[in-house]
VEXLO-885864 format. One line per field, with one value per residue (C-alpha): z, x, y; residue number from 1; residue in one letter. Coordinates in steps of 0.1 Angstrom, whole numbers. Each point is the difference from the previous one (the first is absolute). Layout:
REM residues N
c3 = [Z,...]
c1 = [X,...]
c2 = [Y,...]
num = [NUM,...]
residu = [A,...]
This chain:
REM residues 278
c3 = [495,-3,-21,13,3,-22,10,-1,24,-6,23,34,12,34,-5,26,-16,-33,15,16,-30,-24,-24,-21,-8,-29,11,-20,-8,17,-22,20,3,-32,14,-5,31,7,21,34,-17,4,24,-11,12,25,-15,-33,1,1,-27,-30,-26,14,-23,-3,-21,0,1,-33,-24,12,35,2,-22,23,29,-16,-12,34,18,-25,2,38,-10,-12,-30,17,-13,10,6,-1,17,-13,9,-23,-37,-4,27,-11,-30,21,-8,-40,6,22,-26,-25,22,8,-35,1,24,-18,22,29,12,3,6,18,0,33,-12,37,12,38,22,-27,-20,29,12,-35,-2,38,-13,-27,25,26,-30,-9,36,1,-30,-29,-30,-27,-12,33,14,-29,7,35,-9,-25,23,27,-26,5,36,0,5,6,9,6,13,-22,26,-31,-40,-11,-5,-14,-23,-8,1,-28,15,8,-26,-7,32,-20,-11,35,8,-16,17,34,29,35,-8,19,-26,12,-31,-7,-21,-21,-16,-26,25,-9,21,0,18,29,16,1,35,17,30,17,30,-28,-24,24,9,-30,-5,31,-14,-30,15,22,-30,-21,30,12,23,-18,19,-16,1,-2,-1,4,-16,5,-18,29,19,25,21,-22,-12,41,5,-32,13,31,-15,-23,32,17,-31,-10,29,-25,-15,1,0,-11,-4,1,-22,-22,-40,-8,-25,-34,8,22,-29,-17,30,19,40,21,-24,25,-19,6,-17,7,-7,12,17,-8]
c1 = [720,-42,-24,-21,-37,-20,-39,-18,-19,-32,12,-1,34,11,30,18,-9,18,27,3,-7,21,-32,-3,-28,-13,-28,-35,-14,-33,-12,-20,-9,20,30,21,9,23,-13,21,25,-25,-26,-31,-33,-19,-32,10,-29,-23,10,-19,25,28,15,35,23,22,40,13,28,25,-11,6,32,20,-8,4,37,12,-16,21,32,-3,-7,36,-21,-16,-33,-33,-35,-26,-33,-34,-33,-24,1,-37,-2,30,18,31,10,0,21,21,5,9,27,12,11,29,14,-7,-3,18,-33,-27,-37,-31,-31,-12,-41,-2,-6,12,16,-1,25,20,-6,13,33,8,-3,27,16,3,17,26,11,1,29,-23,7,-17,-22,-11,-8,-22,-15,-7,-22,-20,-3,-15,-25,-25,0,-12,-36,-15,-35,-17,-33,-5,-25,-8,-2,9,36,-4,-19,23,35,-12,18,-26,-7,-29,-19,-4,-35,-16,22,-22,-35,13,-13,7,26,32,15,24,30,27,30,-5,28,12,-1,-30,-27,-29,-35,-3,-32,-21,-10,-25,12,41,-2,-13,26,26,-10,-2,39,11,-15,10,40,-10,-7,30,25,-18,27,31,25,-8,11,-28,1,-31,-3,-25,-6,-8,-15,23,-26,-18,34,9,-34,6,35,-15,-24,29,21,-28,-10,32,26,29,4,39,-5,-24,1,-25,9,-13,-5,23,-14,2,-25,-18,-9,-14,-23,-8,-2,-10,11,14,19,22,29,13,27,0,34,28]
c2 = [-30,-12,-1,35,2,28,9,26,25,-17,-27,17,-13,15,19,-20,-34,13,7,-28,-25,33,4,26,20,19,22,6,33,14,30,28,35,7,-17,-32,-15,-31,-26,-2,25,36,7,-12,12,-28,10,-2,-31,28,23,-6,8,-23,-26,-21,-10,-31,6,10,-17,27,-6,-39,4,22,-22,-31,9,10,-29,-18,19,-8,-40,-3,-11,-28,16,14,-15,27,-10,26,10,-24,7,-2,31,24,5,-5,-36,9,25,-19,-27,30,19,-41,-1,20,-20,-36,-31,19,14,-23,13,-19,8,-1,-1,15,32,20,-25,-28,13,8,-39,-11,27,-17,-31,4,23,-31,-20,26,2,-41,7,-13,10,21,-29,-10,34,3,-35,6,35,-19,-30,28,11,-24,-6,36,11,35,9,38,17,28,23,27,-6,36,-9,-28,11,27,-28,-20,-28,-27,-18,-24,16,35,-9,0,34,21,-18,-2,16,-8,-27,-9,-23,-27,5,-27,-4,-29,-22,24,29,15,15,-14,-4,-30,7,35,5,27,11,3,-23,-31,15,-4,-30,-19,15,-19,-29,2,4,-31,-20,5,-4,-32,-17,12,26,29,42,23,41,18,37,23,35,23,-28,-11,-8,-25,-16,-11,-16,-24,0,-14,-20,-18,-2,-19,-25,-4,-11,-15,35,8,40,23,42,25,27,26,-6,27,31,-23,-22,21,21,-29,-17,29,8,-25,-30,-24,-32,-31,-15,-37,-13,-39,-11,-28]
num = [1,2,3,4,5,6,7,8,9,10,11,12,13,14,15,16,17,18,19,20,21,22,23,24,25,26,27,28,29,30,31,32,33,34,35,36,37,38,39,40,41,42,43,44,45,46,47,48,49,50,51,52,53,54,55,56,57,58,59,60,61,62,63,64,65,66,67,68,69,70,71,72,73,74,75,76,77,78,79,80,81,82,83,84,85,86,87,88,89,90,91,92,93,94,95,96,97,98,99,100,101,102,103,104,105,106,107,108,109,110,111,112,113,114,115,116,117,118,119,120,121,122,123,124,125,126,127,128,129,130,131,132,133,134,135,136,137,138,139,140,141,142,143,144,145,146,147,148,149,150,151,152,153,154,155,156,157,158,159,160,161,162,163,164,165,166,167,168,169,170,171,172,173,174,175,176,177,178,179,180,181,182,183,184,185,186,187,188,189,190,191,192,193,194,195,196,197,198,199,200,201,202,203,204,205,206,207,208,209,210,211,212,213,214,215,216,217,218,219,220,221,222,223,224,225,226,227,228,229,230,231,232,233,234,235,236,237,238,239,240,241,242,243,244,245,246,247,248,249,250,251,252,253,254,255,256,257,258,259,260,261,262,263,264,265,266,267,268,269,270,271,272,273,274,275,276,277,278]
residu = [X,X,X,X,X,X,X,X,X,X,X,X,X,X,X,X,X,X,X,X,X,X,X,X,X,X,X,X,X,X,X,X,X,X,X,X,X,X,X,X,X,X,X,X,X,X,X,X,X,X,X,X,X,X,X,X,X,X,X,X,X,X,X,X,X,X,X,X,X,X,X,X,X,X,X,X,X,X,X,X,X,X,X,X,X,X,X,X,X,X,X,X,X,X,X,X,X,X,X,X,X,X,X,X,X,X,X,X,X,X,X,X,X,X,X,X,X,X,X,X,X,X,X,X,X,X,X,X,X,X,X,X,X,X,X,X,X,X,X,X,X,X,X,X,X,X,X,X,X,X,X,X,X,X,X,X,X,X,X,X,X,X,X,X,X,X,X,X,X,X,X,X,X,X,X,X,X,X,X,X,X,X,X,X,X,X,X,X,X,X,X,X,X,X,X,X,X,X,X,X,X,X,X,X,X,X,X,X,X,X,X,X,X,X,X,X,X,X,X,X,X,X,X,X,X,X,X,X,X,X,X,X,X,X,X,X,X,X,X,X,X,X,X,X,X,X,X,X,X,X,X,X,X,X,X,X,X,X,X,X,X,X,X,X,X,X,X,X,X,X,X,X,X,X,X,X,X,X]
């Protein structure tokens, strides 16, 4: 048997790649209209960006238990590494480690301090080691090797949901002032969202993203996935623009952000995640 692979639906993984890689997936809740829908698992409305009273919630204890003891039923009880949305944006990763404890060392759980495609970067990182035969130790030391070489950037186009999410920390105090911005947003070190430069208008703001992708990836080989929350037009010209600045790129995707961070940034929110290569 293998070490298996545990994220969760925050990660944007395409059903094809997890089954390639067997990763597992827990999915996140996305509250609306009176309803509690499962990410990937119900039918979750497209706009549900614009509805006002939208919310989330992260995967519960029971939720992460009952997949973590089947992925590692199906290990042979090699063990599971399970690879979260960022601690600092979803209560998922304390409830991870909660639900982890019934298992003891068997299940080990990183923090990805990523968000979209970089969790999914950091769950195929340890995926790639489990299929290599490496053991429970060095799955789990591949995922938090892939941590850092992670990097995510996003356009936020309008401030009502952020205002709403509560999840961007020390930017909050220019929330409430702003008018006409079209902040550029990052995830700093510990995974938390925070301000990189408050821009005026969408062409500079998506721009000064590019450039900002440019910088961290530098020479290296690098993966990038672009997401877009019903912008799919704005998230191919960066794609293009990325494509065109950065030659050594291994692969890039343009996908949507998926409903549980939609509800958070709002339509027209175009962002990248990096992930820089071997």
């Amino acid at each position: 048997m293998a070490v298996i692979v545990v994220t969760d639906s925050s990660a944007r993984l395409d059903p094809d790649l997890m089954q390639r890689w067997g990763i597992r997936q827990v999915p996140l809740h996305v509250l609306v209209d009176g309803l509690d829908l499962l990410d990937q698992v119900d039918e979750v409305p497209y706009d549900v960006h614009d509805k006002p009273h939208a919310t989330t919630a992260g995967a519960t204890p029971a939720d992460l238990s009952e997949v973590y003891r089947q992925a590692l039923a199906d290990s042979g009880g090699d063990g599971v590494v399970a690879v979260h949305l960022s601690a600092a944006l979803s209560s998922t990763f304390s409830s991870a480690v909660g639900a982890a404890r019934e298992f003891g060392s068997a299940v080990r759980v990183v923090n990805s301090r990523s968000a979209a495609a970089g969790v999914g970067f950091v769950a195929l990182a340890a995926a790639r080691a489990a299929a290599d035969g490496g053991n429970l130790d060095a799955v789990e030391s591949a995922a938090r090797a892939a941590v850092p070489r992670g990097h995510a950037f996003i356009v936020v186009h309008r401030l009502d949901n952020l205002r709403r999410s509560g999840r961007i920390g020390t930017a909050a105090s220019w929330l409430g002032t702003a008018l006409s911005l079209k902040p550029l947003l990052c995830l700093d070190v510990d995974g938390r969202l925070v301000l990189s430069q408050r821009i005026r208008t969408v062409s500079k703001a998506h721009a000064a993203l590019v450039d900002a992708v440019a910088e961290v990836v530098g020479d290296h080989p690098a993966t990038l996935a672009v997401h877009h929350v019903d912008n799919h037009d704005g998230a191919a010209e960066i794609g293009a623009a990325l494509t065109t600045r950065l030659p050594q790129v291994n692969s890039m995707s343009v996908t949507d952000m998926g409903p549980v961070l939609s509800v958070h940034v709002g339509g027209g929110a175009v962002g990248v995640c990096v992930t820089l290569d071997d």
